[in-house]
C-alpha positions in Angstrom: 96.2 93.7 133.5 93.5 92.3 131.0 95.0 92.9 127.6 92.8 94.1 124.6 94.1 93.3 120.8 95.2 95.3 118.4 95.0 94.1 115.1 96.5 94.7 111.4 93.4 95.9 109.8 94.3 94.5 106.2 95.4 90.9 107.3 93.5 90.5 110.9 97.3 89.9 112.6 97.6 90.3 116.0 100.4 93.3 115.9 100.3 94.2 119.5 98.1 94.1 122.4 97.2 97.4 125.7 97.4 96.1 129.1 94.0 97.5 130.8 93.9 97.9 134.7 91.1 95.8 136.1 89.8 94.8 139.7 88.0 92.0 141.2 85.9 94.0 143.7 85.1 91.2 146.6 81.2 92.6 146.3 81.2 95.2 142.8 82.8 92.6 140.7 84.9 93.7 137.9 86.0 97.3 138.1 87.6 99.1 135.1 90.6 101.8 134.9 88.0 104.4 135.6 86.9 103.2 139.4 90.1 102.7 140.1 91.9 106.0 138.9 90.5 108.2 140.6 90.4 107.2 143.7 94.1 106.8 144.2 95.5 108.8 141.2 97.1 111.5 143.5 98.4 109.0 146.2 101.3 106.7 145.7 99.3 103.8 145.1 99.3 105.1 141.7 102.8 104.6 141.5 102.7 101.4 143.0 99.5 100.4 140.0 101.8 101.7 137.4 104.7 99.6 138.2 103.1 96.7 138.8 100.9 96.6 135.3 104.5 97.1 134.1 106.0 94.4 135.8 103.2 92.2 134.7 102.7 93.0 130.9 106.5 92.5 130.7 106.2 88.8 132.2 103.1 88.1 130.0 105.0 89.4 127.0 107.8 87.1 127.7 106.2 84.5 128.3 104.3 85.1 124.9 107.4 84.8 123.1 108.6 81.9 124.7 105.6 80.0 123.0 106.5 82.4 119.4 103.6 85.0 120.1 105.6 88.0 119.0 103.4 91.3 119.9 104.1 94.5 121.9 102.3 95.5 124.4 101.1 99.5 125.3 101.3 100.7 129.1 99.7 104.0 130.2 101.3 105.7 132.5 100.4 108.2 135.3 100.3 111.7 134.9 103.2 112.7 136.9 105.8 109.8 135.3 107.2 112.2 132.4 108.3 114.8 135.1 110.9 111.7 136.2 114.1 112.4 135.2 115.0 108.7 135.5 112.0 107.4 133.8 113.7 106.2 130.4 116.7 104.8 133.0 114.1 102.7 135.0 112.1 101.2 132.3 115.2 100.0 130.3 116.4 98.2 133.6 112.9 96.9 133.7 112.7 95.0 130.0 116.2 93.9 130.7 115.0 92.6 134.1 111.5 90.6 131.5 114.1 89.3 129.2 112.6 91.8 126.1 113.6 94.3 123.7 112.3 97.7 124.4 110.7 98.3 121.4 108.0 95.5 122.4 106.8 98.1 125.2 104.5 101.0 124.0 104.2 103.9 126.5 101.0 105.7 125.8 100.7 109.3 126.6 97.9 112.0 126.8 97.3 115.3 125.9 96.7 116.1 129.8 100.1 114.0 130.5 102.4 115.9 128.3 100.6 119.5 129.5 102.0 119.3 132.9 104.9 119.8 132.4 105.2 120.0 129.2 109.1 120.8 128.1 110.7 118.0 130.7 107.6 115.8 129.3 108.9 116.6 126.1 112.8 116.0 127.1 111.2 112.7 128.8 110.0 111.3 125.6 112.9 112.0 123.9 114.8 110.0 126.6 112.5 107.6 126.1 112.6 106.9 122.0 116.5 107.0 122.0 116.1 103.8 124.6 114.5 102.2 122.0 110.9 102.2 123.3 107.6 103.2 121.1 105.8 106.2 122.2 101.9 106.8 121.3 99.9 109.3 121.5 96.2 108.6 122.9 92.8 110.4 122.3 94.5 111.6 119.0 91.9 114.3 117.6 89.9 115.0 121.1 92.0 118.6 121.1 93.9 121.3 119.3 97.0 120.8 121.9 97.5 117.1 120.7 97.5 118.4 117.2 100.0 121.3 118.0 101.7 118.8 120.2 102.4 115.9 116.9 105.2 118.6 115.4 107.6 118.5 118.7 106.6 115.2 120.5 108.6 112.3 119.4 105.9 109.4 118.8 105.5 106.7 116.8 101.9 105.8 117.1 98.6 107.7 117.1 95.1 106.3 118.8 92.6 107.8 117.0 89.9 108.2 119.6 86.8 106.1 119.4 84.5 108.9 119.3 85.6 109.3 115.7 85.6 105.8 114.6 82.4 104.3 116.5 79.4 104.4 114.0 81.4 106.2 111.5 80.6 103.9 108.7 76.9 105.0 108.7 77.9 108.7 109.1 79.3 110.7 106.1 80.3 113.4 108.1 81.8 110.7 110.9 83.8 109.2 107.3 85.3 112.6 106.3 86.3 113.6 109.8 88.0 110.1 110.5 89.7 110.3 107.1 90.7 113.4 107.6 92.8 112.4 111.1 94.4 109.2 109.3 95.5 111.3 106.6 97.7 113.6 109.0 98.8 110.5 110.6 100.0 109.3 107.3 101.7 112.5 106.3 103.3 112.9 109.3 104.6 109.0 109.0 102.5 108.2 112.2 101.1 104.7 112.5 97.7 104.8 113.4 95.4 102.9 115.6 91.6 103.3 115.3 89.8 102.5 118.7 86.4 101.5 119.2 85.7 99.4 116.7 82.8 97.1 117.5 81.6 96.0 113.9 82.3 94.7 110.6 80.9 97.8 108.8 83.4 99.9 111.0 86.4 97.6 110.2 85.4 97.8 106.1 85.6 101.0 106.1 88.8 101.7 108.2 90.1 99.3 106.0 88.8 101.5 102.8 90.9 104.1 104.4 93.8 102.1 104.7 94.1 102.8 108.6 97.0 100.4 109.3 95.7 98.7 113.0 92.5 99.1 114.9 91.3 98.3 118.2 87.9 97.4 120.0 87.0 98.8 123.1 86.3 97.5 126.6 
């Protein structure tokens, strides 16, 4: 895992951090989440990926607050993994295993994830946030589902995509639309997490909007 900031927008804190699934390729290099996906998400090497960034962000996270880094880390998870009965079982033995609380671990979820199988996704979740873990919702805005989906899902967190945020400070209609998202968030007592956000101008104004965290993107 390569793990990518998340910052308090108002005070530049570190709040939290997402562990991102990269490769060292022997002759390609560096390969993001995207190369690597696809190729394997319907075998059980995703599986295998999936418990292993677990395993790791857990360790890195402990040993972050052995030195008084206090953060939480996100985690994606594969498609199938809210269909799993025992999911909200495994991951508690799992933070007990790291030595952590389980609200330091973030599960992030998609639109597509929770669509599958949508009432045991659902019943997952719920599983899930009575364990005592934070739940997020990602791509926040990219779909009317997710919208529908934010009065019966059980999550703590929004990611406001980065197609809304990226640029929006030179963009009036970008502004309104992006405004417009972090206000549901806020009335729906949602933190929210802006993604994408490359410059200064960008941070300003998500600051302007008083969108709690935000996120670059890599």
């Amino acid at each position: 895992p390569w793990f990518q900031p998340k910052i308090e927008v108002g005070s530049g804190r570190l709040a939290g951090v997402e562990a991102l699934a990269r490769w060292y390729h022997p002759t390609q290099g560096l390969l993001g989440a995207g190369a690597i996906i696809p190729p394997i998400e319907s075998t059980p090497l995703i599986d295998e990926l999936s418990q292993s960034m677990l395993t790791q962000s857990l360790a890195q996270l402990r040993r972050w607050e052995r030195v008084g880094l206090s953060a939480s880390v996100s985690v994606n998870l594969p498609g199938g993994a809210l269909a799993d009965t025992g999911l909200a079982d495994g991951l508690s033995a799992l933070v007990r295993t790291a030595g952590v609380e389980p609200g330091s671990l973030v599960i992030e979820v998609t639109e597509t994830t929770v669509s599958r199988e949508r009432a045991l996704a659902i019943e997952t979740l719920a599983r899930l946030r009575m364990a005592g873990f934070g739940l997020s919702l990602d791509d926040y805005g990219t779909g009317y589902a997710s919208m529908e989906m934010l009065k019966t899902m059980p999550v703590t967190e929004v990611k406001v995509d980065r197609r809304f945020v990226h640029g929006a400070s030179r963009d009036p209609k970008a502004t309104a639309v992006l405004a417009s998202l972090l206000e549901l968030a806020s009335g729906l007592s949602l933190s929210a997490v802006a993604e994408g956000v490359e410059t200064e101008e960008d941070l300003v104004l998500l600051e302007a909007l008083e969108c709690p965290y935000a996120q670059g993107y890599v």
